[in-house]
KEDO-868096 format. One record per residue (C-alpha): x, y, z. Coordinates in steps of 0.02 Angstrom, whole numbers, plus 32768, in hexadecimal, padded with zeros to 4 digits. Layout:
REM residues N
XYZ ...
//
This chain:
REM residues 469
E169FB3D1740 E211FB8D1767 E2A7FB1417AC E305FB6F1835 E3B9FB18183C E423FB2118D6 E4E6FB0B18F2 E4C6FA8E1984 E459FA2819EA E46FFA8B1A7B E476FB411A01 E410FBA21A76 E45AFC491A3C E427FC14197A E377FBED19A9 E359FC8D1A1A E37CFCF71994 E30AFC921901 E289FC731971 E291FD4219A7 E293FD6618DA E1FEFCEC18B3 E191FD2C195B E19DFDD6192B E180FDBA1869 E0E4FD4E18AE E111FCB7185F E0A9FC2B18C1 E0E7FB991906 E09DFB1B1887 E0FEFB791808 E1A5FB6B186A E211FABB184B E2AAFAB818C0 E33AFA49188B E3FDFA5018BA E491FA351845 E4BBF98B182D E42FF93E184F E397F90417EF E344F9831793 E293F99E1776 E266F98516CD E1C3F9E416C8 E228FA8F1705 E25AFB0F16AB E303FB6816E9 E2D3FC141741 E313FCA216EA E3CEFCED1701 E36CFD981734 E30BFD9A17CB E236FD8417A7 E1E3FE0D1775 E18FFE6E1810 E0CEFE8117FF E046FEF21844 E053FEA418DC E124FEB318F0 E15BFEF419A3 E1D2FEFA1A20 E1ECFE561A56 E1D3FE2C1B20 E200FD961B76 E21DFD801C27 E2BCFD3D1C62 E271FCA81CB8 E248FC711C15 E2E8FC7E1BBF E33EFC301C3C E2C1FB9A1C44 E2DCFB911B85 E39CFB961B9D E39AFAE71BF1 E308FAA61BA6 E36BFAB71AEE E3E9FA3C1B3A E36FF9AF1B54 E36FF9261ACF E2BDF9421A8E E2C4F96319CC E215F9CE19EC E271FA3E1A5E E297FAD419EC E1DAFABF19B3 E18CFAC91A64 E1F1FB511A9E E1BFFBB91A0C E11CFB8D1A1E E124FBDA1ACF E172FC6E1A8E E0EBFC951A18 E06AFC721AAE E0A8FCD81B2B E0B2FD691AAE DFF9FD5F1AB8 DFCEFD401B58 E087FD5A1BC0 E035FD071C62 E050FC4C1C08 E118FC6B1C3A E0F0FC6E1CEB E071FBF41CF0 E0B8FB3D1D01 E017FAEA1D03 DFF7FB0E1C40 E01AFA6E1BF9 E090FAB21B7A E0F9FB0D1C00 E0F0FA8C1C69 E142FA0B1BE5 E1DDFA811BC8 E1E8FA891C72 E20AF9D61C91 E27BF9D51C05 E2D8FA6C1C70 E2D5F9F71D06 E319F9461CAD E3B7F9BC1C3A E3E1FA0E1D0F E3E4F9581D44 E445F9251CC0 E4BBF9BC1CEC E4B2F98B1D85 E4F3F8E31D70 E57BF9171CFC E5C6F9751D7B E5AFF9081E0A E5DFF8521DA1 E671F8A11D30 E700F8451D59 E7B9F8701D24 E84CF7F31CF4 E906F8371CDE E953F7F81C31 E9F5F7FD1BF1 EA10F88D1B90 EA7AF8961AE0 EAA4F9501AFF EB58F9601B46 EB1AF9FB1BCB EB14F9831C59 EA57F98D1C8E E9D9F9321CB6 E948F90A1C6B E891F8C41C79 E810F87F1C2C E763F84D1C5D E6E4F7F41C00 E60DF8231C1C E584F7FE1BB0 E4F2F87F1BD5 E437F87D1BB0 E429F90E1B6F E48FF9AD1B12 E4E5F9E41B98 E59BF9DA1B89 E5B8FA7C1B41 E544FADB1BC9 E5C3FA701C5E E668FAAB1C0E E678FB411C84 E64DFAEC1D0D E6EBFA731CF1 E75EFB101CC5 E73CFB5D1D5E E75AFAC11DCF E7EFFA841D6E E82FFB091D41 E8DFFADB1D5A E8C0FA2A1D14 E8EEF9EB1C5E E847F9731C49 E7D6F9551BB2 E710F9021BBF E6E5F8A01B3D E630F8601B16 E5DBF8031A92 E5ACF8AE1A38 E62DF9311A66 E6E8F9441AC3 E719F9DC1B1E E7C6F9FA1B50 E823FA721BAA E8E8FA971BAD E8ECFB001C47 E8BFFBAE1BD9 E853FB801B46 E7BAFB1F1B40 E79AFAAA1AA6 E713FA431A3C E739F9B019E5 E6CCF91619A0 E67BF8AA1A1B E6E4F7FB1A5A E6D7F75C1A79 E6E0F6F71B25 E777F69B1AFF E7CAF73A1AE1 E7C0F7651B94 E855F7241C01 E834F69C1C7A E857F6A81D32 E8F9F7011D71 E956F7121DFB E8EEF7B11E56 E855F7261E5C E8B2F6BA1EDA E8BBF7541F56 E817F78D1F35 E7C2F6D81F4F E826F6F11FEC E7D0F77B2022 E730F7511FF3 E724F6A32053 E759F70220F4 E6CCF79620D5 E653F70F20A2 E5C9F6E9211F E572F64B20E7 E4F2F65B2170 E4A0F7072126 E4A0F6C8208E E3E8F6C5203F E3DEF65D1F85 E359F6B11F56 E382F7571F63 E447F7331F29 E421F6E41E92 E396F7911E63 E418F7EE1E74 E49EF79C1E3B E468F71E1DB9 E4CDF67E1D7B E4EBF6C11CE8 E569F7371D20 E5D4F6B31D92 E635F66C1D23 E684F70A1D05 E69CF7311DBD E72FF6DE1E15 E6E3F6D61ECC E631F68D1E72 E695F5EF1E7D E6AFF5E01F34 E5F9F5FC1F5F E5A2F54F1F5E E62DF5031FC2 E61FF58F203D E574F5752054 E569F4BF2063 E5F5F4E520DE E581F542213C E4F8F4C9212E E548F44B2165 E594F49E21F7 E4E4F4C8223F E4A5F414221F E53CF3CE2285 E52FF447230D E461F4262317 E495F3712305 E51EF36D239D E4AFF3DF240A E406F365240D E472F2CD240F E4D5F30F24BF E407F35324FA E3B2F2AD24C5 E445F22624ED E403F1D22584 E464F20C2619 E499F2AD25C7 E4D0F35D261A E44CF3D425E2 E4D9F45A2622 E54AF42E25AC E4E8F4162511 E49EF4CA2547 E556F50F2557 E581F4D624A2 E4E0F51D2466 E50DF5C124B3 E5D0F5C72463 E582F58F23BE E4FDF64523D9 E598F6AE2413 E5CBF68E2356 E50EF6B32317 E51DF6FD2262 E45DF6E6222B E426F78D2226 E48DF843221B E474F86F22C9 E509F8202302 E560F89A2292 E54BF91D231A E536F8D123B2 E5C8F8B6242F E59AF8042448 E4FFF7912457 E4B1F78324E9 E475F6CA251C E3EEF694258C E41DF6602631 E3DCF5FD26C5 E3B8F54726F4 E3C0F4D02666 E337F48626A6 E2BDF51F26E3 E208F4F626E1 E1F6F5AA26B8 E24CF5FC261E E237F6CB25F8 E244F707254A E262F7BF2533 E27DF820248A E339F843248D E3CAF89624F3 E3D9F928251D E466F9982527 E497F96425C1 E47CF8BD25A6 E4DEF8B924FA E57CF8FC2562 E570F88825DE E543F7E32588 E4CDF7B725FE E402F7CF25F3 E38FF8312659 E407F89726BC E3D8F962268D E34EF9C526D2 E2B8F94A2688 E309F8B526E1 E32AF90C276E E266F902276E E251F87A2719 E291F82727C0 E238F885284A E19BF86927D8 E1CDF78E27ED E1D8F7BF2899 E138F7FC28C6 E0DFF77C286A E13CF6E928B5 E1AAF6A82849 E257F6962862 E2CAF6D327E6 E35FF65C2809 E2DEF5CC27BF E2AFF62A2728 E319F61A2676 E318F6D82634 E340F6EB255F E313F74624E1 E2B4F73D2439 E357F79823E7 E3F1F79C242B E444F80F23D8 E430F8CB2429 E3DAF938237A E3EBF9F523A8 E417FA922348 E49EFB0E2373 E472FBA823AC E50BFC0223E8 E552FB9C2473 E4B6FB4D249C E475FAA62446 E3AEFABC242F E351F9FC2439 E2FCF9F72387 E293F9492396 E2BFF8A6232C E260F8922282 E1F4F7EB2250 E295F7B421FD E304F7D0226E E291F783230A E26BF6EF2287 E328F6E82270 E35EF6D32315 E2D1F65C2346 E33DF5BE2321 E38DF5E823C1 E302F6042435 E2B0F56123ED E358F4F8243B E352F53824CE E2BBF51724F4 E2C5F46924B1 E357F44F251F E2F9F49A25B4 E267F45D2599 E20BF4CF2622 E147F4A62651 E131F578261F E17BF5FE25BA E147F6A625CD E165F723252F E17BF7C72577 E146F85224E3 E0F3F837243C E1ADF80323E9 E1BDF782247C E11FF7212460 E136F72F2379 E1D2F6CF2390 E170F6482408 E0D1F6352389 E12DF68D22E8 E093F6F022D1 E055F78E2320 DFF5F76F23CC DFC6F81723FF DFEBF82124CA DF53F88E24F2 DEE2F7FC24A9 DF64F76524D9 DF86F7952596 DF36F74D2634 DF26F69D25ED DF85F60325BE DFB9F5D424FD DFEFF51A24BD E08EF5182458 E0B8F4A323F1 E110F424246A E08DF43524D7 E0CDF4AD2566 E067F5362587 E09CF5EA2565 E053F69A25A8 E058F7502573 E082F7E425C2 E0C5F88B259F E178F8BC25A6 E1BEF90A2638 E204F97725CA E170F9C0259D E151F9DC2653 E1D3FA492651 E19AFAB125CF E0EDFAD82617 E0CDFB7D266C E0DFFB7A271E E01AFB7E2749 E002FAE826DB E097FA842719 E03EFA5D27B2 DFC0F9FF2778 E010F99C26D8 E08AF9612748 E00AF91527D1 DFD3F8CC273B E060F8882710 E088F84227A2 DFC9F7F9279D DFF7F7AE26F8 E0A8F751274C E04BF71327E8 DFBCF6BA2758 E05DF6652718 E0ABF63427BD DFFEF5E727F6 E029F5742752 E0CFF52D2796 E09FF5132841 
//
């Protein structure tokens, strides 16, 4: 058994060039025991020779693709003490059969892989959590200094240094972990033995700005647990300053929706209540609507509008362009349809409530022109808070859902229109709702087509105004 020892954990450099040595002296794997300086030894290992193995019969040029060197760079970082082992063990493999490096559904590939994958998270995190304190410095030169504490998974400190160079470069800062410190002094980067905790600096003065800055970036209403706390997990709050403010700022946020749900069914349900008012302070509170990124983009929200108390409510997808400049629903070229369509079936549109599943306007830029890119599952599911209170404040006898992303946010599954037009279907209060396409998508059909979808259409809108008399 030869005993390979390396300088460090994380010596990927030391164990390229033993592991090259031993593969092309043909020394198998089983006859390979990796161990690093400093740490427990193994007793049944004899130490490899100071001259490289003797080359055999079968010695040649060694080949490796560069996939697999730079999956092995990463995966030497990962905490596994078997990690030297398996990558040799790949290394001898793929000299037989070089295919193994590419294939990542060999078990033994596949395993270094996912070490690969947890030592990039790691980095990842490192990078992302690192969090930098100024200290009072002895040195009489006059400046600053910082010092941030992180306690990694895995070997990775070393393989991050550059990374915190380049981005503060013109900083004085040292990391320290549990294992291993780093420091840098504006020109030369350093080593030195790894740190306690308490010898990081509690918070300074920079903090108070920052948690500044953070509460007014903050949006408590896009904020998903689940996903925050996979990316950034607890363990790495305490050593992040705006970590702190997060609880309060959601149960801020929480608290605010409950009180505004609260206000707005007390002023619907009160007995002599104006259903005009309560649906005025519902639309302020959706002006402000945070609970998806659409409103990122958007110029404003567009609310529904019409009599509070329609008997007939229309749900489209979203706004369009149009629309999303004007803050008002159903005024571009598909309303402009939309109405002549109400029209000829009978219905008149001053009686109808007109919304929209989203209302947010979703597009992409393409030059000056905003393409309509339609609203996801998440983002119709998202919005569907809204649409549910005003209806519940309208209470209409029917609701139409006009398009396939009208009628998911009514039943919050898919209802395919093709299948779901031309009849009634109970929702849950006990209204009745109908299908029918877009008139959008009217729009979009060639002109000898047109014709006849839209007769349909208008078939589809006389059914429904048969329904409220």
């Amino acid at each position: 058994m030869r005993a390979v020892t390396l300088a460090a954990p994380d010596d990927f450099e030391g164990w390229r060039s033993a592991a090259r040595a031993l593969a092309i002296a043909d020394i198998p794997p089983d006859r390979v025991a990796w161990q690093v300086a400093g740490e427990e030894q193994d007793l049944f290992a004899q130490a490899a020779d100071a001259a490289p193995p003797t080359a055999t019969a079968r010695s040649r040029a060694l080949t490796v693709p560069q996939q697999f060197i730079d999956l092995a760079r990463s995966a030497v970082c990962h905490r596994n003490p078997e990690r030297f082992a398996l990558l040799y063990t790949a290394l001898w493999r793929i000299q037989r059969d070089p295919g193994i490096a590419h294939d990542r559904a060999n078990p033994l590939m596949k395993q270094i892989d996912e070490l690969a994958k947890s030592v990039r998270r790691d980095s990842h995190k490192m990078r992302a959590f690192v969090r930098f304190r100024e200290i009072e410095d002895d040195d009489d030169d006059g400046q600053e200094r910082f010092v941030a504490w992180f306690e990694p998974e895995h070997h990775i400190v070393r393989s991050n240094a550059q990374f915190f160079v380049d981005r503060f470069a013109n900083m004085r800062w040292s990391i320290l972990t549990p294992e291993l410190s780093i420091h840098w002094d504006g020109s030369t980067l350093s080593e030195g033995p790894g740190a306690a905790k308490a010898d990081a600096p509690p918070d300074d003065a920079i903090e108070d700005v920052w948690k500044s800055y953070y509460k007014s970036i903050f949006n408590p209403a896009r904020v998903k647990i689940g996903a925050m706390t996979k990316e950034m997990p607890r363990k790495y709050w305490q050593n992040m300053p705006e970590t702190a403010l997060i609880p309060g700022l959601i149960a801020g946020a929480q608290a605010r929706e409950s009180g505004m749900i609260a206000t707005a069914r007390q002023v619907r349900l009160a007995p002599g209540s104006n259903r005009a008012a309560a649906w005025a302070a519902l639309r302020d509170e959706a002006l402000r609507c945070t609970r998806c990124p659409l409103h990122a983009c958007a110029t404003q929200t567009v609310f529904g509008e019409g009599p509070v108390d329609a008997q007939l409510v229309f749900v489209g997808e979203q706004p369009g362009d149009q629309e999303d400049l004007a803050g008002h629903p159903f005024v571009g070229p598909a309303g402009q349809l939309f109405d002549r369509a109400l029209a000829e079936a009978g219905i008149d549109c001053a009686t109808t409530y007109v919304t929209n599943a989203v209302k947010h306007f979703k597009f992409v830029a393409r030059g000056k022109r905003r393409i309509h890119q339609s609203p996801t599952v998440g983002e119709i599911d998202a919005c569907r808070w809204w649409l549910d209170e005003e209806r519940a404040l309208i209470a209409p006898h029917v609701t139409v859902a006009l398009g396939a992303s009208a009628a998911r946010a009514l039943f919050a599954r898919p209802m395919p229109v093709g299948e779901s037009r031309g009849r009634p279907h109970a929702l849950p209060d006990g209204s009745a709702a109908w299908i029918t396409v877009h008139p959008s998508y009217l729009l979009r059909l060639p002109d000898d087509e047109r014709a006849a979808a839209y007769a349909e259409f208008v078939d589809d809108l006389a059914m429904v105004a048969a329904q409220i008399g």
